[in-house]
Structures are given as C-alpha cells and as structure tokens.
C-alpha positions as CSV (number, residue, x, y, z in Angstrom):
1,X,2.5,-40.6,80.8
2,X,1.1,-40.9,83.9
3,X,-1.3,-38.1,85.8
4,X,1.5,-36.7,88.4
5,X,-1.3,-35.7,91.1
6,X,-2.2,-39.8,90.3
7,X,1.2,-41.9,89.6
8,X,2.1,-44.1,92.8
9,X,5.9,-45.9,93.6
10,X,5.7,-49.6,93.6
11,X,6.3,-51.4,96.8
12,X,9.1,-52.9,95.2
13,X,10.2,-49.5,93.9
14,X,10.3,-47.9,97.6
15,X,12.0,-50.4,98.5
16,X,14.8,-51.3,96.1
17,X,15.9,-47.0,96.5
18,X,16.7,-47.5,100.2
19,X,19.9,-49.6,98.8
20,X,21.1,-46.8,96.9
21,X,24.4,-45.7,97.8
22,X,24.3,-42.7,99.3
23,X,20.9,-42.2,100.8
24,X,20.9,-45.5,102.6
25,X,20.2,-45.8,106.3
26,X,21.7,-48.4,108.8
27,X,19.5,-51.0,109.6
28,X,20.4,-51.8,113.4
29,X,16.6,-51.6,115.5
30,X,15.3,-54.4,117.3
31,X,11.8,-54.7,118.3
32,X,12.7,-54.0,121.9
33,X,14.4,-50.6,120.4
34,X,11.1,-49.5,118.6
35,X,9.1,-50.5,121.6
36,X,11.1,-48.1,123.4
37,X,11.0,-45.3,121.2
38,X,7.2,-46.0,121.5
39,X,7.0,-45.4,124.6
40,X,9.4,-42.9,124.8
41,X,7.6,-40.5,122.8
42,X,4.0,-41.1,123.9
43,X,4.7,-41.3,128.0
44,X,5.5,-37.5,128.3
45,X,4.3,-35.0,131.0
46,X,0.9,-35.4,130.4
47,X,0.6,-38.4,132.4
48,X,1.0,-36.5,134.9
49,X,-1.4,-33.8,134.2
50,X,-4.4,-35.1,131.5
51,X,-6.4,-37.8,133.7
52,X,-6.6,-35.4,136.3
53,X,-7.7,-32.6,134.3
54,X,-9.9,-34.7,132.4
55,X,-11.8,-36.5,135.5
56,X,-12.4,-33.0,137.0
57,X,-14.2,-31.2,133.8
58,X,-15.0,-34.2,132.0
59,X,-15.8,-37.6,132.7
60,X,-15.3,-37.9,136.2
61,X,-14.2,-41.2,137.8
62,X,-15.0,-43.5,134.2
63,X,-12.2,-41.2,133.2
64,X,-10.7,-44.5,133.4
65,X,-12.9,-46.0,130.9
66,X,-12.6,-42.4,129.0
67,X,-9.0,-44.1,128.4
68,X,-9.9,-47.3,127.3
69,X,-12.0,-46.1,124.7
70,X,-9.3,-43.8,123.1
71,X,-6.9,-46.4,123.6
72,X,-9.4,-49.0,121.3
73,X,-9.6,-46.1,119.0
74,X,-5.9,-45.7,118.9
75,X,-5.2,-49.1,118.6
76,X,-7.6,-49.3,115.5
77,X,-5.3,-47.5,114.1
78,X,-2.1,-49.1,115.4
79,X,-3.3,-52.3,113.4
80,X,-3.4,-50.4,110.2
81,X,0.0,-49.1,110.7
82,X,1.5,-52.6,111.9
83,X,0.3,-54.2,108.6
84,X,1.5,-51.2,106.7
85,X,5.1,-51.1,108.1
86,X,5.5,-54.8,107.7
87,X,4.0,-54.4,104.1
88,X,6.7,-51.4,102.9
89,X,9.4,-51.6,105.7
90,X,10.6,-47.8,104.4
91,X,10.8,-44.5,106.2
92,X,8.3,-42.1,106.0
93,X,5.4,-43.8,107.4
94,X,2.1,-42.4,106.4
95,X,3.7,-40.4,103.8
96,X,5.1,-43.7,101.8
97,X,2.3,-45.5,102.6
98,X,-0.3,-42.8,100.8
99,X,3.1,-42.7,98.2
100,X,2.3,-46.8,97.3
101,X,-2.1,-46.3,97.1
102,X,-3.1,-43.0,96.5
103,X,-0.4,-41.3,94.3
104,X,2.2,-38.8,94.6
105,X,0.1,-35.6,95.2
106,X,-1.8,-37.4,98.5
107,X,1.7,-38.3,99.4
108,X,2.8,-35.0,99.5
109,X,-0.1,-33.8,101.2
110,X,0.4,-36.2,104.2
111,X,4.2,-35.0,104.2
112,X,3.7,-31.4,104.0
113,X,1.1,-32.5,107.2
114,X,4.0,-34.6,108.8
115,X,6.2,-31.8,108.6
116,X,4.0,-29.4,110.5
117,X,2.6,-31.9,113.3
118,X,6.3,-33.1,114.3
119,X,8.1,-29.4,114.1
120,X,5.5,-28.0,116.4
121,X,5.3,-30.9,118.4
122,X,9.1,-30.8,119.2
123,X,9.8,-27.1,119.7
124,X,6.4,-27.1,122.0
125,X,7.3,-30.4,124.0
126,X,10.8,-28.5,124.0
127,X,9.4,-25.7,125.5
128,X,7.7,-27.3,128.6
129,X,11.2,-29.3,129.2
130,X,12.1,-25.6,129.5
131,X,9.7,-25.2,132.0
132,X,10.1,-28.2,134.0
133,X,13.7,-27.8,134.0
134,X,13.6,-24.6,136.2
135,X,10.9,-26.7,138.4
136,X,13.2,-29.4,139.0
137,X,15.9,-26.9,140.2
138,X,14.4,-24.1,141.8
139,X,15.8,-21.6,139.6
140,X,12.8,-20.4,137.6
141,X,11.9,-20.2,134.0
142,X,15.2,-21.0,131.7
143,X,14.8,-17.9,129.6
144,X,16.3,-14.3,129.2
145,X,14.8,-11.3,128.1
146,X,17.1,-10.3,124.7
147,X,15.9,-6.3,123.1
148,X,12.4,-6.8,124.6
149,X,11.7,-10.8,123.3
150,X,12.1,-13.8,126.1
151,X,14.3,-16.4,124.0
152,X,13.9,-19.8,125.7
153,X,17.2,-20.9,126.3
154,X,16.3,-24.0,127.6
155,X,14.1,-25.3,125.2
156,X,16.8,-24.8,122.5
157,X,19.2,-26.0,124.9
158,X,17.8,-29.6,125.0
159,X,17.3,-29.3,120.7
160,X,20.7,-28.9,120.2
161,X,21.8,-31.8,122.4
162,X,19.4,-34.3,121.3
163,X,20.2,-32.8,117.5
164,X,23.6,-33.7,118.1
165,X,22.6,-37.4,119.7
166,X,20.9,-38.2,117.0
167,X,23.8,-37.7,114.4
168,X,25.0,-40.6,116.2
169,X,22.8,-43.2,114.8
170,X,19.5,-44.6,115.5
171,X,21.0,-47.2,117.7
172,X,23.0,-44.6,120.1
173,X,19.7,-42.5,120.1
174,X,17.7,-45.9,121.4
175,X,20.6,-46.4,124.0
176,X,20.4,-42.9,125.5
177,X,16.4,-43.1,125.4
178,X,16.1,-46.4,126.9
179,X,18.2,-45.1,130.2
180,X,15.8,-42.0,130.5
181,X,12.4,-44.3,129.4
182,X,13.5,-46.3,132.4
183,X,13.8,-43.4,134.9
184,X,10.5,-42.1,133.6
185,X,8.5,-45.2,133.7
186,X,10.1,-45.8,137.4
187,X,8.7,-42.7,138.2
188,X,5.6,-43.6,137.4
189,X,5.4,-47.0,138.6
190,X,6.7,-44.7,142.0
191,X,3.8,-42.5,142.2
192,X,1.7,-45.2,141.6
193,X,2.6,-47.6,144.1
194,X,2.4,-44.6,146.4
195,X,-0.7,-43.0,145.7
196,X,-2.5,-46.5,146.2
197,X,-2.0,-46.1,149.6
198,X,-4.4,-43.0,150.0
199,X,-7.4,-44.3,147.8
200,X,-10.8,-44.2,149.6
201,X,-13.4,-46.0,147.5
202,X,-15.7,-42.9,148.4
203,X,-14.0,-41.0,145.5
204,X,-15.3,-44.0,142.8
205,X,-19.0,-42.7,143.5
206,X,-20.2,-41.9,141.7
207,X,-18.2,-43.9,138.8
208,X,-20.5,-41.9,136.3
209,X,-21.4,-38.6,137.6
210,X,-25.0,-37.3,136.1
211,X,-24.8,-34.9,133.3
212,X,-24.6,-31.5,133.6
213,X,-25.3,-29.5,130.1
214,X,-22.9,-26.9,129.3
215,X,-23.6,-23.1,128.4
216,X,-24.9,-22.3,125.3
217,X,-22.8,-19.8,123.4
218,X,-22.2,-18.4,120.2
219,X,-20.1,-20.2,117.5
220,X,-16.8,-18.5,117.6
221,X,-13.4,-20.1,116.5
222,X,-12.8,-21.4,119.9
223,X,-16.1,-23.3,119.5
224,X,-15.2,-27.2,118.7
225,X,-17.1,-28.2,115.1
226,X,-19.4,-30.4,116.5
227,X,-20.8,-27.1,118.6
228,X,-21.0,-25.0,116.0
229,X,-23.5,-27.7,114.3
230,X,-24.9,-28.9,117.6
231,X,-24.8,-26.0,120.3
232,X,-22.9,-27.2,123.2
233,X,-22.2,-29.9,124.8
234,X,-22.3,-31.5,128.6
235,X,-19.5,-32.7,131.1
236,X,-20.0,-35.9,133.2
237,X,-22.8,-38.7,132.1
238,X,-21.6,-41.0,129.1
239,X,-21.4,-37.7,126.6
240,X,-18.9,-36.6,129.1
241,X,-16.5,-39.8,129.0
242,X,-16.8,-39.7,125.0
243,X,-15.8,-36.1,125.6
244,X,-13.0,-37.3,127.8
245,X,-12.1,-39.8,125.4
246,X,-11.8,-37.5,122.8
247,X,-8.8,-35.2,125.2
248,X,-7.4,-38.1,126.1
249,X,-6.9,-40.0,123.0
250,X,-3.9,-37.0,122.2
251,X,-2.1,-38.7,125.3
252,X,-2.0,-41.6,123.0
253,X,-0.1,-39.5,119.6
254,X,3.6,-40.9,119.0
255,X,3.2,-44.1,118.4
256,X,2.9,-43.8,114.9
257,X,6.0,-42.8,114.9
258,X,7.7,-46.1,114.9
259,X,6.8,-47.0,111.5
260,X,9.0,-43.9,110.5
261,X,11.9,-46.5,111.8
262,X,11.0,-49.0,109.6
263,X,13.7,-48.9,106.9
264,X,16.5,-48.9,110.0
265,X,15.1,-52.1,111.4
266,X,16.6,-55.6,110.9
267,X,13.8,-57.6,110.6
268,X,10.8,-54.8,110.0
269,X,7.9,-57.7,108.6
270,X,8.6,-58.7,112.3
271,X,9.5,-56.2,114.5
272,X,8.0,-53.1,113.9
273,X,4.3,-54.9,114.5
274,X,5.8,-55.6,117.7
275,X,7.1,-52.3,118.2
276,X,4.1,-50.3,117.7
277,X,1.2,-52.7,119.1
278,X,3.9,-53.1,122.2
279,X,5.0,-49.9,123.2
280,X,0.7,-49.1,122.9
281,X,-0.2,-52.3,125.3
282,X,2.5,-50.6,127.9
283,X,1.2,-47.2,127.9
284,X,-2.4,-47.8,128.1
285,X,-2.1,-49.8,131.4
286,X,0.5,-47.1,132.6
287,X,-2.3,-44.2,131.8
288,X,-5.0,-46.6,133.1
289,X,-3.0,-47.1,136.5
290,X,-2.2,-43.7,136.6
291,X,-6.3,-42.5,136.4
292,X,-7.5,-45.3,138.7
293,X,-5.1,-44.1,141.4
294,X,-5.7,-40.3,141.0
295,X,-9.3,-40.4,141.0
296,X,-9.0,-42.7,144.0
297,X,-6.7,-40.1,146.1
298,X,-8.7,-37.0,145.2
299,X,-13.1,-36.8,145.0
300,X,-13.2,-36.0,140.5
301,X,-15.1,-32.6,142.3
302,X,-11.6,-31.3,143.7
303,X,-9.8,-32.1,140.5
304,X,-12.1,-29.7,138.2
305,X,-10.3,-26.7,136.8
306,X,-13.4,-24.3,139.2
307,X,-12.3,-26.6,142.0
308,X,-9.5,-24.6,144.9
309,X,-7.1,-22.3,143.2
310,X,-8.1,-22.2,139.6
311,X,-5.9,-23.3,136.9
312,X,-5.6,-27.2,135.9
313,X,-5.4,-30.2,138.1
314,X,-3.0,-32.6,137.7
315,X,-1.5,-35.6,139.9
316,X,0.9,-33.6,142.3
317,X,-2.4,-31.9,143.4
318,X,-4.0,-35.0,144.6
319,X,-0.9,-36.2,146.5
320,X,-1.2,-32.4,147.8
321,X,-4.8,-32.8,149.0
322,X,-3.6,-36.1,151.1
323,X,-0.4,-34.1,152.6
324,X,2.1,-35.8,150.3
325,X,3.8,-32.6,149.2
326,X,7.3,-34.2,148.4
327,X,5.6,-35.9,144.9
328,X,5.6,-32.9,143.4
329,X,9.1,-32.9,143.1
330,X,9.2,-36.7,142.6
331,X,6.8,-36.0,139.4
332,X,8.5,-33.2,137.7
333,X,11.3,-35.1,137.7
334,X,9.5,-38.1,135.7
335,X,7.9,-35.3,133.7
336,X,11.5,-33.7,132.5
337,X,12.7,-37.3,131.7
338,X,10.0,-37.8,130.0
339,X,9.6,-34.7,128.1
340,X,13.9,-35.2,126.7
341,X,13.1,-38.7,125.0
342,X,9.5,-37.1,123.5
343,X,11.8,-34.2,122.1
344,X,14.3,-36.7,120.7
345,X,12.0,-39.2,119.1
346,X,9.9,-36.1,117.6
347,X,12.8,-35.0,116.4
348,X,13.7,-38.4,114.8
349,X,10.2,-39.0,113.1
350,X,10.6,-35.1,111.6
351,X,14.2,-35.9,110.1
352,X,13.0,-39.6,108.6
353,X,10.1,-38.5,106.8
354,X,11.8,-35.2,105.5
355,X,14.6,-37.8,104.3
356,X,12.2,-40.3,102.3
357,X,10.3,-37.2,100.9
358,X,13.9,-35.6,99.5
359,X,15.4,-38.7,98.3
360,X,12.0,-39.0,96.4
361,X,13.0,-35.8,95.0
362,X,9.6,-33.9,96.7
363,X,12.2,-31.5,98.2
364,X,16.0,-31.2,97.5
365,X,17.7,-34.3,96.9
366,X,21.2,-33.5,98.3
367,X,19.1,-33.3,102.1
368,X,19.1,-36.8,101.5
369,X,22.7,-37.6,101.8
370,X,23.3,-39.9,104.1
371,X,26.8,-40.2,106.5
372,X,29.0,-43.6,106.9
373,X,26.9,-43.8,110.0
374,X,23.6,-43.9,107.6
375,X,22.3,-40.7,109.2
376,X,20.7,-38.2,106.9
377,X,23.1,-35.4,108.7
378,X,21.9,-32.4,106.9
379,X,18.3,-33.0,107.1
380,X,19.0,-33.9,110.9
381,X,21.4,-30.3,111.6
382,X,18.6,-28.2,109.8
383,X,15.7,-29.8,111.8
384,X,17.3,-28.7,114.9
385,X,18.1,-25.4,113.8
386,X,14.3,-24.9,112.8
387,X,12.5,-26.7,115.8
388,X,15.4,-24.8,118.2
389,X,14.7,-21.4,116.6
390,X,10.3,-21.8,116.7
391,X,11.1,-23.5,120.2
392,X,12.7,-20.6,121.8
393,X,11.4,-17.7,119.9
394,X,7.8,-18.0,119.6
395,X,5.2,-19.0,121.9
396,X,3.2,-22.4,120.4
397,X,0.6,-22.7,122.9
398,X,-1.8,-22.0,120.8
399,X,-0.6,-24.0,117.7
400,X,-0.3,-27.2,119.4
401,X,-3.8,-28.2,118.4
402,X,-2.4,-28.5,115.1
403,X,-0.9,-31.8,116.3
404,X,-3.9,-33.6,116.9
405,X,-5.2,-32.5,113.7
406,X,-2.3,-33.3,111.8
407,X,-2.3,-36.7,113.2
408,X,-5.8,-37.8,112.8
409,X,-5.6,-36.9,109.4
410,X,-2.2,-39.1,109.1
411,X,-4.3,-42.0,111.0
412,X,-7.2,-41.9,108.7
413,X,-5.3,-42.0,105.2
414,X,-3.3,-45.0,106.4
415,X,-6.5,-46.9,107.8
416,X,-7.7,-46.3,104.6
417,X,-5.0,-47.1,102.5
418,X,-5.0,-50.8,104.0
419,X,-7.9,-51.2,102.1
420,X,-6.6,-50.0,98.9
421,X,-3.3,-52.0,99.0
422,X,-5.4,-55.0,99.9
423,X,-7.3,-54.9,96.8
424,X,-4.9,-53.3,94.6
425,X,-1.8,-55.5,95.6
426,X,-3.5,-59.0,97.3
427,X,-0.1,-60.7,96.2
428,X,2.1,-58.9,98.7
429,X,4.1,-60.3,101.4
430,X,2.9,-59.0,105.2
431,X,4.0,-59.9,107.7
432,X,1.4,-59.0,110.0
433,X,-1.8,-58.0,108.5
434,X,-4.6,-56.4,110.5
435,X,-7.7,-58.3,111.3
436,X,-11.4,-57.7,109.9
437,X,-10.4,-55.5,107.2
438,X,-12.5,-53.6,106.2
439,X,-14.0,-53.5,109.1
440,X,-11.0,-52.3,111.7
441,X,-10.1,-49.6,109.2
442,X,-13.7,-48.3,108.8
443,X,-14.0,-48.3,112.5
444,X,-10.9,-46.3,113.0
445,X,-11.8,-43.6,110.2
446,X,-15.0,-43.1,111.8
447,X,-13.0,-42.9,115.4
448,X,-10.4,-40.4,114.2
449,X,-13.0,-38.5,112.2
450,X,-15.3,-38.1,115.3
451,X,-11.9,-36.7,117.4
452,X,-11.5,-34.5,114.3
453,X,-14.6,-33.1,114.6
454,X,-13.9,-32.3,118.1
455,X,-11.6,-30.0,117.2
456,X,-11.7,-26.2,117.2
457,X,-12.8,-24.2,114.5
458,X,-9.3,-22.2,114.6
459,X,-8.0,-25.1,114.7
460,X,-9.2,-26.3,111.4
461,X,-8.5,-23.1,109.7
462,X,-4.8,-23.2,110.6
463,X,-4.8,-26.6,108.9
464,X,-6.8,-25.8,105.8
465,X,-3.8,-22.5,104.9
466,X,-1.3,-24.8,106.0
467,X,-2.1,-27.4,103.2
468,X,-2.7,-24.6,100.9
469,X,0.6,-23.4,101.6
470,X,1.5,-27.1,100.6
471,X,-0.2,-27.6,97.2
472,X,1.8,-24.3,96.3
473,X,5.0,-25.4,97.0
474,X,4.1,-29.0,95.3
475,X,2.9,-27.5,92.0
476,X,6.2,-24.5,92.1
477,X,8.6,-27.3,93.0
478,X,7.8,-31.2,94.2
479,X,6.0,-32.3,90.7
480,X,8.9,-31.0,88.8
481,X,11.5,-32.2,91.2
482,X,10.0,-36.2,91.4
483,X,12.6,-38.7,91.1
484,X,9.4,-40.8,89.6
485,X,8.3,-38.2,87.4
486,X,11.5,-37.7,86.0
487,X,11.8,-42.2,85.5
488,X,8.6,-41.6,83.7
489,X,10.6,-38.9,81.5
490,X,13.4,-41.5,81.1
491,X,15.8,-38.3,82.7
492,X,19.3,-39.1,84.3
493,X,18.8,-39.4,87.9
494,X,21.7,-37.7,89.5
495,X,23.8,-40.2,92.1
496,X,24.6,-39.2,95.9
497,X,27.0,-41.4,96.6
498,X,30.8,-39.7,97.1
C-alpha cells in the first residue's frame, strides 16, 4: 500500500470522478466568462488607491515600470497555471494540481492554505464594500453597535446576496458579474480619459527619484524578513521600484482563481488558457493606464503618505490637487462595483476548492452534493455563513497579509509542479503548455519567493500555526477519510447521487 502523505490521483482518475452522479458540476463557461471572472476579481478598489500609494513611498514615477515587473512575475505564473488547467480541467486549482505530482498530504496543505487566503480575502474585501457603500451614499459606516461590538451589517449584507447568486449557477453568477465588470472598468476608462487632461510632464522627473535609505530599526514582527536579515531598506532608486513591485504585485492576486472554473468550462484545454492569460493582459494595461495618469496629475512628492494630511494617497486625491473634486464620487462608485464582483468570485473560488477537496473525501463527503443546477449548495450556504459571520464580526485588517502569503505559496507549488508532471507524465494531452520550462517556472519560484520574503515576520507566523492547525486536522480526519485511501483499501465508496 501506498505512503498516504505520498500516494497522488491520476489525471485520469480526477478526471473520470467529476462524472459521478451526484457531485457533478455543470459545464457552461466560455472563455469570455472566465476572462470576466478574471478580471472581475483582480480589478477591485485598489486601483484606485495602490499606484498612488506606491509612487509616493515607494518607487516614485517608474511606479509604472514597478507594475510591469510584477505583472512579468505574475504572468510567470499565469503560464504555469494555463498549462495546468488545460492539463487536469478539474476544480480545485492548485490543490488538484499538487493532488496529481506531489501526493495527497501536499495537496492538503495547499487546500488547508486555499481555504484561509479566500475566507479572509472575502469577508475583508466584504468589509470595505461596507465602507464604500456608506461613501457612495452619504450615510456613513453600514454598521450598528449590538451589547458593545460594531457588527458590519453591510459587509454581511452583500455575502448573503452574492451567496444566494451563486446558488444560481456559474453561468447566472458570470451574467450578473459581467454587467458590474462593465460599470467598473467604465469607470476606470472614465477617470482615465479625464485625468489625462491635467498631466504636466514636470511630474515624470524625475522618472527615477534618487534613493533615500530608510531608518534603521530593530527587528520586530512588523519588520519584513528580508530586514530582519538585511537591516532596512530604501524608497525611490531601482531598490525602491523592486520594493514597489513587490506591493503591487498583490493588485495582481485573483487570477488564479480561474482555473478553480475549470471542471465548469466547455472546452477547458481551450478556454481556460484564454481566460487566465486574458483577463491578466486587460488588467495590467488598465493598472498601467491608471499609474501613468496619476503620477502625471500629481508630483510622486504630494502622493507620499508624509505628504498634506497624513494617511494614504490614492487617485481621488490627485484629481483633488487639480480642483476636480466630483471624481471622488465618480471613483467610489467604480470602487463599490468593483469590490461586489471581487466578493462574488472569492466566494466562488472558496466553495470550488472546498468541493473537490470533500468529494475527495479530505473533508465530509456529503458537502459535496451537488443540486440539478450542478451547484455544490451546501458547501456554497456554509461559506457564506462563515465569510458573513468573520466579515461583520471581526476586524481582518491585520490578517489580510495572510492573502499574499497564502497565494505565493499556491503560485510556487503549481510553477513547480509543471516540472514534475512534465517528467513524470510527458504522454499527456495539453492543450496549452507553457514555454521554456524549466526555465519560466524556475523564474517564477524565485519571483514569488522574493515577494515572500518581503513579507512581515507576523505575517509568516500566522501562516506557519495555520498549517499546523492543518496537518492536525489531516492526520485526526483527511487521511482516514480519502476516497483514494480507502480505493487503495478496496472499501465501498458510498454514492451521492439521490
């Protein structure tokens, strides 16, 4: 019998079970649909808010190129995923992927990760909707004061709505998020067209502003990893855009999250390449529009966090400096739409890789019941009943670093996994497979473990109990529970369908 921390599903094993009866989904995306979703869950309210920030403290005017380099790194990673997803057209996404090469326990790891970086991710993206919401209206935070606690009404609001939307059906859910994608992107393409009209080419100089070394300090859990090894670090110069690089490549997270769509898709070998390296291409030039325009309106020096009133910059404040005060209004509107289709797709990804894990028999199997719709309804109901609860009960600030984390980890175990399917399973249909390998996946581990190492100390703490937590629960209930381990054990495996 097989090591259980070692044994790996087939290929052809993942994907014979998603014709099961019972816990089969609907296939009904297009490419155009997982393009969409793409870019409906990485174009959020940061566009609005990170290239100014980042210009300011960071890299200056080259914030621009700041974004280019994160996008290369990101799309490093894109081209692992694309080959994957075409390879095992299955949900789950990283989790499946790490299933096929490196064995069940890896797989569970990267699920147990998945599980934290799109529950957090949800209820705090959930949480500034909540925010934005009272913006848009005038009527002030969307929250009530209940024996002493604030519950967030709003940000649980918008989970149970999109919870219920996305009982529906992947296809309704890709409807609804295409009308709001649309309003968002206008809004962008809005501000855009607008701002260009108060650039002064004074702002570009310089592009790269000289270097100025930051404070040393002690290392404290705040500090990033690379300080506490190296001391501190600079803003501006060319360390400063690699800095900025490394803040802006989170604007970039979500695409990933496509390949979670993979088993729903029609023609997945096709379409979900498409869908991932297409929603990418649009969002980069939409980000790199975005910071060419706002560090044209605004000199990088007015855009720091020292710089006027304190706090963070972000693009309303450079249509403020040039007397354009009705943007503001203009942007929180793009930044609410946006935020409802990043909740919803979040939301999506969370319930798809919870399903492949439970039909795998990692977690209970009944969650992985699916509806005459193909909808995994139970899984879906008690995700929103989490994500609502964290999302207006408990303030995630402070956790959301976890996300980046969490996702870096996903990128590198799938860039590396390309590797180890190629030479494990050469005879394999793709239909895409990345180009240069070994090369682009080696390049985007090292690119995803230099982000990773400018991440907090706390930060990687958090992460480190929270997989603990995980190889607990794997070892008390998942390596019992495997629908693999118990075909190894030539057991009965118990039937969902009605």
């Amino acid at each position: 019998m097989a090591n259980p921390l070692l044994r790996t599903k087939s290929v052809e094993q993942s994907i014979a079970d998603t014709e099961v009866v019972g816990t089969r989904l609907k296939k009904q995306l297009t490419a155009w649909d997982l393009t969409i979703f793409g870019v409906a869950v990485v174009v959020g309210a940061g566009i609005f808010t990170i290239g100014a920030s980042t210009a300011g403290d960071y890299s200056g005017p080259a914030v621009s190129v700041s974004f280019i380099i994160a996008a290369i790194a990101c799309g490093l990673a894109a081209l692992c995923y694309a080959e994957f997803a075409s390879t095992v057209p299955v949900a789950g996404s990283a989790y499946t992927f790490s299933y096929a090469t490196f064995g069940e326990f890896v797989a569970w790891i990267i699920g147990w990760d998945l599980v934290l970086e799109f529950s957090i991710a949800a209820a705090a993206v959930a949480s500034g909707w909540s925010s934005y919401l009272g913006t848009v209206f005038g009527t002030g935070p969307a929250a009530v004061e209940v024996g002493g606690h604030t519950i967030d009404w709003g940000a649980m609001l918008i989970v149970g709505v999109l919870t219920v939307l996305l009982t529906f059906g992947a296809k309704v859910s890709s409807r609804v998020s295409a009308v709001i994608t649309a309003i968002k992107v206008a809004v962008v393409l809005l501000v855009i067209v607008v701002g260009a009209f108060y650039i002064k080419g004074s702002n570009y100089s310089p592009f790269v502003p000289e270097s100025v070394p930051g404070e040393k300090s002690g290392v404290t859990l705040d500090s990033t990893l690379f300080q506490a090894i190296f001391g501190s670090g600079s803003s501006y110069g060319w360390f400063g855009v690699l800095a900025g690089a490394g803040i802006v490549f989170f604007a970039f997270i979500g695409f990933d999250i496509v390949a979670t769509s993979a088993e729903e898709t029609v023609k997945p070998q096709r379409d979900v390449p498409r869908g991932i390296l297409g929603s990418l291409a649009i969002v980069t030039v939409l980000y790199i529009a975005v910071t060419v325009v706002v560090t044209g309106m605004a000199s990088y020096k007015d855009l720091a966090t020292s710089a006027g009133e304190g706090g963070e910059k972000n693009l309303a404040y450079a249509f403020s400096l040039n007397g354009v005060d009705w943007a503001a209004t203009i942007i929180s509107i793009g930044a609410l739409a946006g935020l409802t289709t990043v909740v919803m797709v979040l939301l999506m990804g969370q319930n798809r890789v919870l399903f492949a894990m439970a039909r795998d028999g990692l977690l209970p199997r009944q969650l992985a019941k699916t509806s005459d719709r193909g909808v995994p309804v139970r899984i879906s109901v008690g995700v929103g009943v989490v994500v609502a609860f964290l999302a207006g009960i408990f303030p995630l600030k402070e956790l959301t670093m976890l996300i980046n984390i969490g996702t870096l980890f996903a990128f590198v175990l799938v860039s590396v996994g390309v590797i180890v399917l190629r030479k494990q399973r050469p005879d394999l249909k793709r239909g895409f497979t990345a180009p240069l390998v070994p090369l682009v996946p080696i390049l985007s581990v090292l690119a995803c473990g230099w982000l990773m190492f400018n991440l907090t100390l706390e930060t990687w703490v958090r992460f480190l109990i929270w997989m603990a937590l995980g190889v607990i629960v794997y070892f008390v209930y998942s390596k019992n529970h495997s629908i693999l381990g118990k075909r190894e054990r030539g057991e009965v495996i118990e039937s969902l369908a009605d």
